[in-house]
Backbone bond lengths (Angstrom), bond angles and torsions (degrees), N, CA, C in turn:
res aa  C-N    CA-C-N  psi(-1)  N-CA   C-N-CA  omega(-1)  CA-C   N-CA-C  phi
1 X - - - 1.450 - - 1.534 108.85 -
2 X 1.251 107.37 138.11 1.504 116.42 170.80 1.832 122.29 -45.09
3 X 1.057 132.60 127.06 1.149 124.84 -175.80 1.565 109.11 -133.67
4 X 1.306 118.64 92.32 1.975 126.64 168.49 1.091 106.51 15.68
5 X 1.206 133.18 137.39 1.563 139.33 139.82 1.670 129.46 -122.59
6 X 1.047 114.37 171.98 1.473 100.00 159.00 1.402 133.15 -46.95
7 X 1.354 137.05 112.18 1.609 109.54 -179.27 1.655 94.79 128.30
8 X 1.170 114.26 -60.57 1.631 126.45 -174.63 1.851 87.69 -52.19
9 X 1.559 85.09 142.01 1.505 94.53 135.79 1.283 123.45 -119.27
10 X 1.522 118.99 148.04 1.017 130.57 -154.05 2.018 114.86 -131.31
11 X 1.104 121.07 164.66 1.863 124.49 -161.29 1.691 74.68 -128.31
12 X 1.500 120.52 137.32 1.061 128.44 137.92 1.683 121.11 -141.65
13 X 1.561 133.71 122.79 1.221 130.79 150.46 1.699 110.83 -39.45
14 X 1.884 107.47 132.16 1.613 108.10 167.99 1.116 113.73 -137.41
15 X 1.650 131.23 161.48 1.227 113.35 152.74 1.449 106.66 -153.55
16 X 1.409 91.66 122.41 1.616 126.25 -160.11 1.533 93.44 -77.48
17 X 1.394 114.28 127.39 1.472 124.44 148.85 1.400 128.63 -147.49
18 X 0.868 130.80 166.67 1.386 152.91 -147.96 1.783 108.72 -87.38
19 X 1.632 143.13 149.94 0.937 118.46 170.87 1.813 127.50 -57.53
20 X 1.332 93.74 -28.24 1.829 108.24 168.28 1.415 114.45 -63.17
21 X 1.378 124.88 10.93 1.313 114.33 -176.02 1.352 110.93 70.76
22 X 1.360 134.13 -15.36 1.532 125.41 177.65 1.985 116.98 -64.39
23 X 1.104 115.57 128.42 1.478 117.04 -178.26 1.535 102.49 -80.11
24 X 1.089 111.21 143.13 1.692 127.88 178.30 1.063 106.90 -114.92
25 X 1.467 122.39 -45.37 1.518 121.39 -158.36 1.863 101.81 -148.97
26 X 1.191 122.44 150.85 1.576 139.22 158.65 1.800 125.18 -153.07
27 X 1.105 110.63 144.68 1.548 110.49 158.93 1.148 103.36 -91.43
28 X 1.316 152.79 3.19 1.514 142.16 156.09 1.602 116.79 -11.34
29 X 1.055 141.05 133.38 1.286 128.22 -179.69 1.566 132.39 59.75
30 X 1.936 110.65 4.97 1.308 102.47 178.21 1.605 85.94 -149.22
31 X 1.419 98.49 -168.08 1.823 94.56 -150.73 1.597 86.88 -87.93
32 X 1.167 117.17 160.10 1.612 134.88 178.91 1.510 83.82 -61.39
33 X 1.733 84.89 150.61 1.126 114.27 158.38 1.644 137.38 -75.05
34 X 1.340 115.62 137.36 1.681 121.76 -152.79 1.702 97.69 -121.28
35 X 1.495 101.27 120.41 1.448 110.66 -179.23 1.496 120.94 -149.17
36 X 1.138 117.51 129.62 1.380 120.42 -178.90 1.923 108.20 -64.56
37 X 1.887 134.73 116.78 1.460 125.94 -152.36 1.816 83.79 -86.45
38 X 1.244 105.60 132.15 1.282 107.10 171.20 1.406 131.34 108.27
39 X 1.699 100.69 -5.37 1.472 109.32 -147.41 1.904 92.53 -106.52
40 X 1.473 115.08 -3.66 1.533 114.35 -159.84 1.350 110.41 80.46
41 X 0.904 134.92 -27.25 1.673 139.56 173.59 2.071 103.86 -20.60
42 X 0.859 77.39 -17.20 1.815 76.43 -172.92 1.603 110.56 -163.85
43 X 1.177 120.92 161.37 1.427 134.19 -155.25 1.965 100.53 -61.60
44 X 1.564 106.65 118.67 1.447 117.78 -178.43 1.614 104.63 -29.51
45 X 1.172 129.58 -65.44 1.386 133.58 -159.29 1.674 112.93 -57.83
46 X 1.495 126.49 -46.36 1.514 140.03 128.36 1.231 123.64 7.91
47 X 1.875 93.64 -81.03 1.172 98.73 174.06 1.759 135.45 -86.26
48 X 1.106 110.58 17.74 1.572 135.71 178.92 1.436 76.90 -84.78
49 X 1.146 145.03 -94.82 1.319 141.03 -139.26 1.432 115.60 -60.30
50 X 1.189 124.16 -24.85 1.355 131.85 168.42 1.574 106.98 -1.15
51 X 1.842 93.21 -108.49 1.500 144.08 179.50 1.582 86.11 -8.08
52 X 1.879 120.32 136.10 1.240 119.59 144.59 1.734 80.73 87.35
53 X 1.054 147.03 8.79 1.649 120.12 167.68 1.935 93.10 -101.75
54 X 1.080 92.74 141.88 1.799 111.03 164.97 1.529 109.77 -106.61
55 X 1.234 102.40 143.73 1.430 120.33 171.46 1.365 109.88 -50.36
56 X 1.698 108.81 125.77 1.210 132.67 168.54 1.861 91.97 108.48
57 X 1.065 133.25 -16.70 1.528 150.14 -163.52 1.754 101.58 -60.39
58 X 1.383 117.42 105.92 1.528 110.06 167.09 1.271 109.03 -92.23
59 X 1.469 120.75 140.38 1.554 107.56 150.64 1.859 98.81 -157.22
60 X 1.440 107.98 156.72 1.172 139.03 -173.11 1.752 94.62 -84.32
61 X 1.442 100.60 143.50 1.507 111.18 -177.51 1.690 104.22 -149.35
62 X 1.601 106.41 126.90 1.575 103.46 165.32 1.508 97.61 -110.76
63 X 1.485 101.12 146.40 1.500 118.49 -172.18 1.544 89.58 -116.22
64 X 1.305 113.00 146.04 1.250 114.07 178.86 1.747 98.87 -107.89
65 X 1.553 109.96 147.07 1.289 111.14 -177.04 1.905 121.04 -39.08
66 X 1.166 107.13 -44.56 1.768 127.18 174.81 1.769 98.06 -47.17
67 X 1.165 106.92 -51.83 1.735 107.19 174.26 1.670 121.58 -71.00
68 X 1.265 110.95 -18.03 1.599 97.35 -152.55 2.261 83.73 -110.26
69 X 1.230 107.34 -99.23 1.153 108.17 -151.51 2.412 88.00 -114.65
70 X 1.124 106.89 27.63 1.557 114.33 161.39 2.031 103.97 58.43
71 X 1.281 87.33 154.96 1.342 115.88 176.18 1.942 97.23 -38.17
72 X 1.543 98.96 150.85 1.719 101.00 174.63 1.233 109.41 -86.90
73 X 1.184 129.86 116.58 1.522 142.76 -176.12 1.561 127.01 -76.44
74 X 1.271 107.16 90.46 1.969 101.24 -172.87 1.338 100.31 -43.95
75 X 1.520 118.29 -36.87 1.759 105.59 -160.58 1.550 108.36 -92.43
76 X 1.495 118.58 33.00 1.266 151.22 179.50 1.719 100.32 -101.35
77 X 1.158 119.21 -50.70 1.653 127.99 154.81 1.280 152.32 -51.90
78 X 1.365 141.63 112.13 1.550 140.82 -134.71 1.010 92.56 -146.34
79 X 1.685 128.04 120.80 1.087 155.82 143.44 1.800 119.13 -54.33
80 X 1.418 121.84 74.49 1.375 104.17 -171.29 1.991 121.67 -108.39
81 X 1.195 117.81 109.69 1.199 109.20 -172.09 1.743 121.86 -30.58
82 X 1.374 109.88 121.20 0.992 116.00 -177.77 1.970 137.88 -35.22
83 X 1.310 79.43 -37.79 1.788 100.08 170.98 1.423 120.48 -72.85
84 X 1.314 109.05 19.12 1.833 118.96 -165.43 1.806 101.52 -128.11
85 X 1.772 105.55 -1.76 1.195 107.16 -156.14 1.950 84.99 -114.32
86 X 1.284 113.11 113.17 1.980 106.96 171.02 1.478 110.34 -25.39
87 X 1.065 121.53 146.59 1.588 117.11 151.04 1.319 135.23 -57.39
88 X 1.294 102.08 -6.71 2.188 115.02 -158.66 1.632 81.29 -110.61
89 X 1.794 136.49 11.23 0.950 107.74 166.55 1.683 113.26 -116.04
90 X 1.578 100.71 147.97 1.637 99.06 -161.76 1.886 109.24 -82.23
91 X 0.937 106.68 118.51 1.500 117.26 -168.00 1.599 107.13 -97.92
92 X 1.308 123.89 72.26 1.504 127.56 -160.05 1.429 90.79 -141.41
93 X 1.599 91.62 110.39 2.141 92.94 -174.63 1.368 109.55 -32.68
94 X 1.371 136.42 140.17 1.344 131.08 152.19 1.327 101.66 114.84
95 X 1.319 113.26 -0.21 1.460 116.55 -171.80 1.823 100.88 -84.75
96 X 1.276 135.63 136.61 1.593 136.99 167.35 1.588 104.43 -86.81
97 X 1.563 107.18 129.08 1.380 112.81 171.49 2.159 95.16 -131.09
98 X 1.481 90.69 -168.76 1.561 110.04 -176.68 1.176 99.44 -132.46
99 X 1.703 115.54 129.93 1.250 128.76 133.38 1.211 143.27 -100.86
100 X 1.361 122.38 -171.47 1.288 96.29 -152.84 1.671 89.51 -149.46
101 X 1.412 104.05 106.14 1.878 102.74 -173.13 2.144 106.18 -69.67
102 X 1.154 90.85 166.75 1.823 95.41 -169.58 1.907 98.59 -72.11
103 X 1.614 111.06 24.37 1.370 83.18 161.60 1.160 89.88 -136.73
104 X 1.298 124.86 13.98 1.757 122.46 150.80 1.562 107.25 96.81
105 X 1.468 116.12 11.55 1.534 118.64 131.44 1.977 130.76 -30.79
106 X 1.033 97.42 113.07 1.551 91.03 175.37 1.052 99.39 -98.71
107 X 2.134 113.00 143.50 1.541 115.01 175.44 1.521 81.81 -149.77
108 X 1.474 82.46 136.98 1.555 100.27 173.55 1.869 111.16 -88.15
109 X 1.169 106.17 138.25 1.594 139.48 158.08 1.252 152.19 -106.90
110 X 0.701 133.15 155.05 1.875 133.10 -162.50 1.675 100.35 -136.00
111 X 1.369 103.64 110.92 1.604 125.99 157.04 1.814 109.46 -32.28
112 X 1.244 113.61 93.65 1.392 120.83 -151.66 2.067 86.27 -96.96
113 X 1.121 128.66 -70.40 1.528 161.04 -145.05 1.459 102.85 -114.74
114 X 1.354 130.47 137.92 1.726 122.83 154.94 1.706 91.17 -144.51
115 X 1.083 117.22 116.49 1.533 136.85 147.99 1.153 141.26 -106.37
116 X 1.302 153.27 124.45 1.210 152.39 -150.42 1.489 108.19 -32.50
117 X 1.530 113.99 -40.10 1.549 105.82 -171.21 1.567 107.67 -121.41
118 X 1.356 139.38 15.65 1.263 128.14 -128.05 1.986 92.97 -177.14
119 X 1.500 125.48 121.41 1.154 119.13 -169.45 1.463 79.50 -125.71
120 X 1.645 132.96 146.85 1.348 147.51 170.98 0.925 93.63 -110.47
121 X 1.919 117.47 117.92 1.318 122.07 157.34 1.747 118.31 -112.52
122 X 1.699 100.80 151.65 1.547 86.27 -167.15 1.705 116.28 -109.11
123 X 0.930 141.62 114.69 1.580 128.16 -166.28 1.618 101.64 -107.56
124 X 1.297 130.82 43.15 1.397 146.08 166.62 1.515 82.24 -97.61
125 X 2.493 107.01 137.87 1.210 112.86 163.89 1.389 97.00 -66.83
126 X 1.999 98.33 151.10 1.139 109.73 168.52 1.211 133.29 -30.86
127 X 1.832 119.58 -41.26 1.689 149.08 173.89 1.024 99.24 -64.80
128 X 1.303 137.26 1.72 1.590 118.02 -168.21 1.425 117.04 -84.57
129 X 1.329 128.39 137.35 1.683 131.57 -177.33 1.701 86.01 76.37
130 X 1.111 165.81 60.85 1.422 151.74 163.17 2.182 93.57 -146.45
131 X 1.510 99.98 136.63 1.276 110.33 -178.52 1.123 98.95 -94.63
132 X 1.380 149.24 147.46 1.968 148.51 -148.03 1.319 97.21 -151.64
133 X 1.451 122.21 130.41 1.103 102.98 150.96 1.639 111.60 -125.14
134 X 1.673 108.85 -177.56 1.121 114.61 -162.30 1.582 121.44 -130.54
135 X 1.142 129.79 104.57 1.910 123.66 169.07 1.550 106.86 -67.67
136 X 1.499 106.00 105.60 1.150 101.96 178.39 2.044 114.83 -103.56
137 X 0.878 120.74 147.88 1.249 119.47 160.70 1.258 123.81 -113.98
138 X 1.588 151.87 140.36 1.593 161.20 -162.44 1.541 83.62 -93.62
139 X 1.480 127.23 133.60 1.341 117.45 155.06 1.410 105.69 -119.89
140 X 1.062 110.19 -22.63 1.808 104.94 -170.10 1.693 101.95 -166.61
141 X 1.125 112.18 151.38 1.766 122.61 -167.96 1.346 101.92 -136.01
142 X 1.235 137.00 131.90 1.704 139.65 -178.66 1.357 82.68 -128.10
143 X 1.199 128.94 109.93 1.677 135.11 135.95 1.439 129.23 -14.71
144 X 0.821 122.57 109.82 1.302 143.12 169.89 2.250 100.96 -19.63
């Protein structure tokens, strides 16, 4: 039987959750996910488990935060005076907005802080500092 390697791309059903049991992520209801094993296409720790699964192959995977989307970064955090922020935008912690770096990169953020003069925005992925794990299933392997 065929068994993943580096190089293959590969179809797998997942469903990503949290050590709390909370779900973040699934292909439930949409077609597996398609990734070249080896290529970075998807979070290092993920793709460590690849290699050696055969079609039809389940297995359970914990990714440790260092593998998946990295440690939460304070210097990921921006202190921006409040008066720099429109009024028509809703500043309610937890809220996701876009910035926009001076070479016109967009990166999304989350309303971290709101103080009278001073809005904390956070541009750490949501996953960041959180260990994930994953039910994976092998559905199909194309050879390298």
């Amino acid at each position: 039987m065929t068994q993943a390697k580096a190089g293959d791309t590969v179809r797998i059903h997942y469903t990503g959750t949290l050590d709390n049991g909370d779900q973040f992520d699934s292909s439930a209801g949409r077609d597996p996910l398609e990734f070249v094993v080896g290529s970075g296409q998807i979070i290092p720790g993920l793709d460590a488990a690849i290699p050696g699964m055969a079609v039809g192959d389940k297995k359970d995977v914990n990714v440790p935060a260092a593998q998946a989307y990295g440690e939460h970064n304070p210097d990921n955090q921006q202190a921006v005076p409040r008066e720099q922020i429109p009024a028509e935008i809703p500043l309610e912690v937890g809220t996701q907005l876009q910035m926009q770096t001076p070479q016109g990169q967009v990166i999304p953020v989350v309303v971290a802080d709101v103080t009278e003069s001073e809005v904390t925005l956070d541009a750490n992925h949501p996953l960041a500092g959180k260990d994930l794990n994953f039910a994976i299933e092998m559905m199909e392997i194309k050879a390298a």
